[in-house]
C-alpha positions in Angstrom: 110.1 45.1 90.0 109.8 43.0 86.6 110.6 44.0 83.1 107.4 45.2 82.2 106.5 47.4 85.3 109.4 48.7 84.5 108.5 50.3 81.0 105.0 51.0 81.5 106.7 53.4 84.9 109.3 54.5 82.7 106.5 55.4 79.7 104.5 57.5 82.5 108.1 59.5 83.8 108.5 60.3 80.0 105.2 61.6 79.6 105.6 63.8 83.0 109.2 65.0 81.9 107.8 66.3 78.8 105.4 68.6 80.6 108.4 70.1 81.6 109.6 71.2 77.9 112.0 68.2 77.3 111.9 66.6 74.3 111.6 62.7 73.7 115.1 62.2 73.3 115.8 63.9 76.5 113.3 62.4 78.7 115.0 58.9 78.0 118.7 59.8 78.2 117.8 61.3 81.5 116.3 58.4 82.8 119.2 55.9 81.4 121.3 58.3 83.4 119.0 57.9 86.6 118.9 54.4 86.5 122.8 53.5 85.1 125.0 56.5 86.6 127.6 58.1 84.6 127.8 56.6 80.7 129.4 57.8 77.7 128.2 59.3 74.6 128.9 56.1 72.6 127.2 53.3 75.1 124.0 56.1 75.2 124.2 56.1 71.6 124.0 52.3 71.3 121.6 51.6 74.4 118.7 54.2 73.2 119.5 53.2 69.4 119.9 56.8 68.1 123.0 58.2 65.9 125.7 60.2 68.0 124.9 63.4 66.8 121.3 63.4 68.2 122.9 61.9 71.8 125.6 65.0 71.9 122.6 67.7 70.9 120.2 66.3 73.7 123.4 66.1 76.0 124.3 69.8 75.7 120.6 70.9 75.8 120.3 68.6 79.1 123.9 70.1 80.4 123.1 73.9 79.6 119.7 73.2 82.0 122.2 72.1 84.8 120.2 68.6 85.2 123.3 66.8 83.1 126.8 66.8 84.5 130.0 66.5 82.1 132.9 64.7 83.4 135.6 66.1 81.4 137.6 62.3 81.5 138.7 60.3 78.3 136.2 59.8 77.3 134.0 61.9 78.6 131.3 60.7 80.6 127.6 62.5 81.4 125.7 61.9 84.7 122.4 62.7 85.7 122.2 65.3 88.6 120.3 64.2 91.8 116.2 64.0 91.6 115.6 66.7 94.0 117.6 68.9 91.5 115.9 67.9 88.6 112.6 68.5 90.1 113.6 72.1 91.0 115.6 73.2 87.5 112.4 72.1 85.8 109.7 74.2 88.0 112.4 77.1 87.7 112.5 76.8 83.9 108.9 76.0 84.0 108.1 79.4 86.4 110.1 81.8 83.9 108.0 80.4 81.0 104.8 81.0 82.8 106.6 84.7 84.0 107.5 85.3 80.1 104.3 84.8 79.1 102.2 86.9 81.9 105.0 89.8 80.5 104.1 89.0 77.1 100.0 89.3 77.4 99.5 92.7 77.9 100.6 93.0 74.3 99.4 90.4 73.4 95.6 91.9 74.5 96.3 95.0 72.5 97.5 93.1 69.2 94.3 91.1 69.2 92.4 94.1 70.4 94.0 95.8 67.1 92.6 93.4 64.4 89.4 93.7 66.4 89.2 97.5 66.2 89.6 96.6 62.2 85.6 95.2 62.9 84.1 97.6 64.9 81.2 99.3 64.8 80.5 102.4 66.1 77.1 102.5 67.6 78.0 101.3 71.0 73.8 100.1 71.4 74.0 97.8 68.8 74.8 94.2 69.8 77.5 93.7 67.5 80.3 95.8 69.2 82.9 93.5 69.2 84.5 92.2 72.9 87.6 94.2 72.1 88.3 97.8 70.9 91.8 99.6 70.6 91.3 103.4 70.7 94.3 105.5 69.6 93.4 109.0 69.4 92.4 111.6 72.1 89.1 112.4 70.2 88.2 108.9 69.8 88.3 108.4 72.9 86.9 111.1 74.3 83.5 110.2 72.2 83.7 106.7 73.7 84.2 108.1 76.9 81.4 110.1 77.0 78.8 107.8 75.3 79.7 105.2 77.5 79.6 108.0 80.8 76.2 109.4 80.0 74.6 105.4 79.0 74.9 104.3 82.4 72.0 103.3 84.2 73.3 102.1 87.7 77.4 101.9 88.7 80.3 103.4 87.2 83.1 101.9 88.8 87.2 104.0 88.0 90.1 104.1 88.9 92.7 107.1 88.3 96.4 107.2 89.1 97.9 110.3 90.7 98.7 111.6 87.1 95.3 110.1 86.0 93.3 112.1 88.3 94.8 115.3 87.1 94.0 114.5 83.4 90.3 113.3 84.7 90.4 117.3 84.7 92.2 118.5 82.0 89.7 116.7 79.8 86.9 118.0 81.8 85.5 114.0 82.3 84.8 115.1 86.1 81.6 116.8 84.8 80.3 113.7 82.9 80.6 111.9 86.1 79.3 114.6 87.9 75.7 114.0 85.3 76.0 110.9 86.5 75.9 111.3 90.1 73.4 114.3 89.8 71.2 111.7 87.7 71.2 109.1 90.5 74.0 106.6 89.0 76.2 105.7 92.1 80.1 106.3 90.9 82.8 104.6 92.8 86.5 105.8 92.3 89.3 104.6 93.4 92.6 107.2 93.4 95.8 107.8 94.3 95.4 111.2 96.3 98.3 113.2 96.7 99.1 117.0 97.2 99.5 117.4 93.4 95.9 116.3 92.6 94.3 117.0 95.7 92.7 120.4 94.8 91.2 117.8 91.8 90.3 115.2 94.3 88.1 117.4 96.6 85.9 118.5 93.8 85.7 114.9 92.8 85.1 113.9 95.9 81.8 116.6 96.2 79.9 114.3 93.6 81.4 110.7 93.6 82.2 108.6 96.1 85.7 108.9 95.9 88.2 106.3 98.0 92.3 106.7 98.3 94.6 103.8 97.7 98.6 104.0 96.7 98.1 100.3 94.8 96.4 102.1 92.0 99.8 103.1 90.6 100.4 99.4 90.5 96.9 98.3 89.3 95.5 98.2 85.9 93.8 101.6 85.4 90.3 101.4 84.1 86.5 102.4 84.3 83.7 99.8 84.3 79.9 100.8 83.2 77.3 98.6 84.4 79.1 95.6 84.2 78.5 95.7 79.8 81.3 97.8 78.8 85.0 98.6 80.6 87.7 100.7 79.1 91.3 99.9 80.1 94.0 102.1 79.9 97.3 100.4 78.2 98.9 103.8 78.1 101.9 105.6 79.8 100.5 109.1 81.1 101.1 111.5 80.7 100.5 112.1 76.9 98.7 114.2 74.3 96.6 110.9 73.0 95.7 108.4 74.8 95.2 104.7 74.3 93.0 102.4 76.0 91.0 99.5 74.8 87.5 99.3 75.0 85.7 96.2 75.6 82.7 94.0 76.8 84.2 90.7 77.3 82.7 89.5 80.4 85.1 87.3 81.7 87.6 90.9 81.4 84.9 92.7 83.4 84.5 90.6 85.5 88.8 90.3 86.4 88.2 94.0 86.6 85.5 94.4 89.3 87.7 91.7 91.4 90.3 93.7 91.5 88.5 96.8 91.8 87.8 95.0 95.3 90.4 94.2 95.8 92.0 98.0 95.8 89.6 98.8 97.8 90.7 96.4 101.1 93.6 98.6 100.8 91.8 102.1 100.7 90.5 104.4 102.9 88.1 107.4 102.0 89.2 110.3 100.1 88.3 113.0 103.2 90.7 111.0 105.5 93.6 111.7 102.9 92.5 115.4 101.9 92.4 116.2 106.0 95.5 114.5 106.4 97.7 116.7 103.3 95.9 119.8 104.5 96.8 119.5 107.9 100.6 119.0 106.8 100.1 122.7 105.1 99.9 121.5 100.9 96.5 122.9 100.4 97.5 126.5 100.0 100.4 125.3 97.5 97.8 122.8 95.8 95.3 125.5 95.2 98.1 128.2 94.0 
């Protein structure tokens, strides 16, 4: 390999390293380290033409990731580890970043969903409702709720956790989808039925099509309306408010229904589960 394959290879490693998060500096000590074996600070220093200080910052950086080994020897000399380890540290380091920032979104949707809320406009038939909504009060929502409930023309689409299903209830939203049913719209729900809400889920179940699936506790809890409108609850139930965010973001709607699918591969319907508690003797405690 000549002198000039050599770079232009090199250039492209560079450019792949710092994908990774490494900064110039980094990138080339690493590779001196590759190619040479172990070196000292100094004969980095003067190889890469870059003052000391700079050489012993990258060097810790590149140590504390575990891809640079110190060899505590007078003086001390740094090493590269072996590819194969490199390679790994990086798509660890590179795996917690992406992890961080799946954490991190959730927020993130409500903050941006906050300065939206700061534009919105409250006639939900107007065009202009913006794609994102945060709703903070009970009462708020409730008027949402219902505006949006009684709109539909075709599908409703919700999903209720065990304590979810109860407060479906206590806010008396079972009769809005009960309009609904009554008014031809076809309501799909997807709950986690258990003998605290089962009393709930059998009157549900007289006027929606009501399935039963445990991953809803692990799901995002939401209700879509005609594919235009969704609202998504961000809140920890149970409380006296609630707080959800409202949108019609298509692309969000659209996640939504995939995963509403996607609950149901896991679900069976609602009857099954109601037979199956009543037969292990929890109606009469249910409906006491």
């Amino acid at each position: 390999m000549n002198k000039e394959t050599l770079q232009i290879s090199t250039g492209d490693l560079e450019d792949e390293l710092r994908t990774f998060g490494l900064s110039n500096l980094q990138c080339k000590i690493l590779l001196l380290l590759l190619k040479s074996g172990p070196l000292e600070a100094s004969l980095i220093s003067q190889t890469l033409g870059r003052n000391r200080v700079e050489i012993y910052q990258a060097l810790r950086c590149l140590s504390k990731l575990g891809i640079v080994e110190i060899k505590l020897t007078q003086p001390r000399l740094y090493s590269s580890a072996d590819s194969k380890t490199i390679v790994q540290i990086l798509l660890n380091k590179a795996e917690d970043q992406v992890r961080n920032l799946r954490e991190k979104s959730g927020s993130l949707l409500v903050s941006l969903g906050s300065i939206e809320s700061d534009r919105r406009n409250d006639d939900l038939g107007s065009r202009s409702v913006r794609s994102l909504m945060t709703l903070k009060t009970g009462s708020q929502v409730k008027e949402y709720w219902r505006k949006l409930t009684l709109s539909s023309k075709k599908e409703i689409i919700c999903t209720w956790s065990e304590e979810g299903l109860l407060a479906l209830f206590r806010a008396d939203f079972d009769s809005l989808y009960k309009i609904c049913a009554q008014n031809g719209i076809h309501v799909l729900a997807i709950a986690n039925i258990t003998r605290r809400n089962m009393f709930e889920a059998e009157e549900f179940a007289k006027s929606v099509k009501l399935f039963h699936s445990t991953e809803v506790e692990f799901s995002h809890l939401f209700s879509i309306f005609d594919d235009r409108m969704a609202i998504v609850d961000i809140s920890e139930l149970p409380k006296n408010n609630f707080e959800v965010l409202l949108t019609n973001n298509k692309l969000l709607i659209q996640g939504l229904a995939y995963e509403a699918r996607k609950l149901l591969e896991s679900s069976e319907l609602a009857i099954t589960r109601i037979d199956y508690l009543k037969s292990n003797g929890f109606h009469k405690a249910v409906s006491n």
